[in-house]
C-alpha positions in Angstrom: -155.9 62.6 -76.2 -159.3 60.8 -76.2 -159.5 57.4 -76.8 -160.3 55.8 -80.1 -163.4 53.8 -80.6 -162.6 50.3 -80.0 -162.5 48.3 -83.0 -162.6 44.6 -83.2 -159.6 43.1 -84.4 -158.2 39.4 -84.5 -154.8 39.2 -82.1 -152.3 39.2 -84.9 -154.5 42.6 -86.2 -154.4 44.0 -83.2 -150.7 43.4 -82.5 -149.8 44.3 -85.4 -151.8 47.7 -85.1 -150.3 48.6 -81.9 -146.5 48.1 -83.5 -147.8 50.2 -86.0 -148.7 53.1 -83.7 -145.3 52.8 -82.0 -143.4 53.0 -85.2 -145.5 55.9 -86.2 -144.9 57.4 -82.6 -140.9 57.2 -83.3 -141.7 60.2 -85.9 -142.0 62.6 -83.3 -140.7 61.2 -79.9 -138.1 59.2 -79.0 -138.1 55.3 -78.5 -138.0 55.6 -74.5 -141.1 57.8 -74.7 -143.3 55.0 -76.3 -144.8 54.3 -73.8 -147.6 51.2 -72.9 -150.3 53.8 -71.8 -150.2 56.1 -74.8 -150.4 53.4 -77.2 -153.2 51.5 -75.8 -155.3 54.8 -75.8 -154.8 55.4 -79.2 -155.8 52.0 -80.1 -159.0 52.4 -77.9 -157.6 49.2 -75.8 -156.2 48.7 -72.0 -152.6 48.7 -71.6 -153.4 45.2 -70.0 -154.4 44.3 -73.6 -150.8 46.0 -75.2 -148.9 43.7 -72.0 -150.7 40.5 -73.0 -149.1 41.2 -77.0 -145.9 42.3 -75.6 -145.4 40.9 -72.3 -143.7 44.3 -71.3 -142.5 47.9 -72.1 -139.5 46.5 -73.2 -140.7 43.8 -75.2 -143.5 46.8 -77.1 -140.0 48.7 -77.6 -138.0 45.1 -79.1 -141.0 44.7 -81.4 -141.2 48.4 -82.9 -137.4 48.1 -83.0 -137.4 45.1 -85.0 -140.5 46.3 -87.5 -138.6 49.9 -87.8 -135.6 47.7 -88.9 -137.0 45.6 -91.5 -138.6 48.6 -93.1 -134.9 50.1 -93.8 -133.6 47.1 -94.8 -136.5 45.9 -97.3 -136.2 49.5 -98.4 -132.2 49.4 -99.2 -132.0 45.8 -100.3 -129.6 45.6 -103.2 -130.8 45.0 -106.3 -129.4 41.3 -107.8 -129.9 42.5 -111.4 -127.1 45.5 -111.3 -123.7 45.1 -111.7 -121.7 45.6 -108.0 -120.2 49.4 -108.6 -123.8 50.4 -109.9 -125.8 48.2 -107.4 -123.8 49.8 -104.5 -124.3 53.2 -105.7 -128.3 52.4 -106.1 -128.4 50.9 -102.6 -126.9 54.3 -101.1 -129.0 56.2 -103.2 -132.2 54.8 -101.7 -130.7 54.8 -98.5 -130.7 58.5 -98.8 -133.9 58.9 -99.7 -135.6 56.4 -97.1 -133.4 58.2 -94.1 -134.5 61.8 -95.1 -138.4 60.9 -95.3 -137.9 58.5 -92.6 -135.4 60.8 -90.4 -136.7 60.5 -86.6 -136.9 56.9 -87.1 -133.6 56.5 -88.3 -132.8 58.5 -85.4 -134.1 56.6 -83.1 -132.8 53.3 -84.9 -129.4 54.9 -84.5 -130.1 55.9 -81.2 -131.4 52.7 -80.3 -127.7 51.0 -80.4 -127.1 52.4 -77.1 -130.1 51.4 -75.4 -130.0 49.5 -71.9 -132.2 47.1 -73.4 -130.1 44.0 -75.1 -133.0 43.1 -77.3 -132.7 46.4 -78.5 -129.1 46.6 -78.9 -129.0 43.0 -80.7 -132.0 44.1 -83.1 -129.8 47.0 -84.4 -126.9 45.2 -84.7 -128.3 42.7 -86.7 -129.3 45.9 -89.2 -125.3 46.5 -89.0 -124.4 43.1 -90.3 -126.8 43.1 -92.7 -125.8 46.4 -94.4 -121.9 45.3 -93.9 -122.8 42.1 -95.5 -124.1 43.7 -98.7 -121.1 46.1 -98.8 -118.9 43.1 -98.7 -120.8 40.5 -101.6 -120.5 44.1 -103.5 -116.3 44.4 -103.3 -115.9 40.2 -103.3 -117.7 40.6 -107.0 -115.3 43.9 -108.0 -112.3 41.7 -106.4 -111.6 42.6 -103.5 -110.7 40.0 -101.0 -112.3 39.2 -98.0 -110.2 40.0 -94.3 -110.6 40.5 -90.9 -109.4 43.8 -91.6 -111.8 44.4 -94.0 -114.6 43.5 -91.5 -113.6 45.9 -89.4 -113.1 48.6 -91.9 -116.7 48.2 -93.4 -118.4 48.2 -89.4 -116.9 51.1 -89.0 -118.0 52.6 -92.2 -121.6 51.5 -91.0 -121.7 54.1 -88.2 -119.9 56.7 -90.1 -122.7 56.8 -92.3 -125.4 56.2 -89.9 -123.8 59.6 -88.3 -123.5 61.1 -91.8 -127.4 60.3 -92.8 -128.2 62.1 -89.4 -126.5 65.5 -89.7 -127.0 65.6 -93.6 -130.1 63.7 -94.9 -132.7 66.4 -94.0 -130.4 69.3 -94.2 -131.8 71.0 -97.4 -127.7 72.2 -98.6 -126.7 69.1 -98.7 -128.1 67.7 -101.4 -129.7 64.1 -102.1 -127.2 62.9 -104.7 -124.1 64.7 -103.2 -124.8 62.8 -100.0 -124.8 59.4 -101.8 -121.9 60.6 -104.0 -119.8 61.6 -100.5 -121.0 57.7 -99.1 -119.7 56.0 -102.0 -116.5 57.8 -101.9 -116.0 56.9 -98.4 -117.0 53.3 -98.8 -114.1 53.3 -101.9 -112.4 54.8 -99.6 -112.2 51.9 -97.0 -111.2 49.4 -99.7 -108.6 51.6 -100.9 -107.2 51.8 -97.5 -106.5 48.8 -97.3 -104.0 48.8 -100.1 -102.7 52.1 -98.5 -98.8 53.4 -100.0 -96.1 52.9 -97.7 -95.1 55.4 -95.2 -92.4 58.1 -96.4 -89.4 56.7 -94.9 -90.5 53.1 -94.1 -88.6 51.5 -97.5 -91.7 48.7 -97.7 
């Protein structure tokens, strides 16, 4: 690939340029790929220059990581003026949408949980918490209570759905709205888990 012209930038500009370029690289490569060199040369800069912002290839990777991150979470942030049930339902619905024109960054957001790098591991999990926390303000307004057991039912939701985005969200027979119909019936689901009838047998 030849080099770009160099254009002059101020240091934020040009930083933020470069984590532009690796998000933008994440749509057709994944994060371990990104790499210093390739970067640089699209931004018509040395990979010196792409160090100095980022200290490392690791901290490049951290920083696209993070901005990757806050794009899905700006773009599923619940909106305050719906009422829980239909505010819920909204959130998945744009989830949906964002994962399916957004897919190989998701992918390598999800992907990303795995990664040898803690920064990396820490920034994803922080998405986690997030999305777990708006799953649990939604249920404390319907009524349900908050538990440790409950925690751990709506964590694990989070990777059930991470998993279902990534084999359905681009698949053109699953459909948009049945996708976020099927994620709302498994979030129910783990609240009406918890509640679960007793076992035939037990007597409680």
């Amino acid at each position: 690939m030849a080099a770009a012209r160099r254009t002059r930038m101020s240091p934020d500009e040009r930083k933020q340029q470069l984590v532009a370029l690796g998000v933008a690289a994440l749509a057709d490569r994944p994060l371990e790929a990104v790499t210093v060199e390739d970067l640089a040369a699209q931004a018509g800069v040395s990979p010196g220059l792409v160090h100095y912002h980022f200290g490392s290839r690791q901290g490049l990777h951290s920083e696209i990581v993070r901005t990757a991150r806050d794009a899905m979470l700006h773009a599923t942030e619940p909106r305050a003026d719906l009422p829980p049930r239909e505010r819920l339902r909204d959130t998945l619905d744009r989830f949906v949408v964002f994962v399916a024109a957004h897919d190989a960054t998701f992918y390598s957001l999800v992907r990303g949980a795995a990664s040898g790098d803690e920064r990396v591991r820490a920034t994803i999990q922080h998405a986690r918490d997030v999305l777990a926390g708006h799953l649990r303000d939604a249920f404390q307004e319907i009524g349900v209570a908050p538990t440790p057991l409950l925690e751990v039912g709506l964590h694990a939701w989070i990777s059930f759905a991470e998993q279902a985005l990534v084999e359905a969200a681009t698949d053109p027979r699953v459909p948009p709205e049945e996708l976020a119909d099927f994620l709302e019936r498994s979030a129910l689901g783990v609240v009406a888990a918890l509640h679960s009838a007793p076992r035939p047998g037990t007597g409680s």
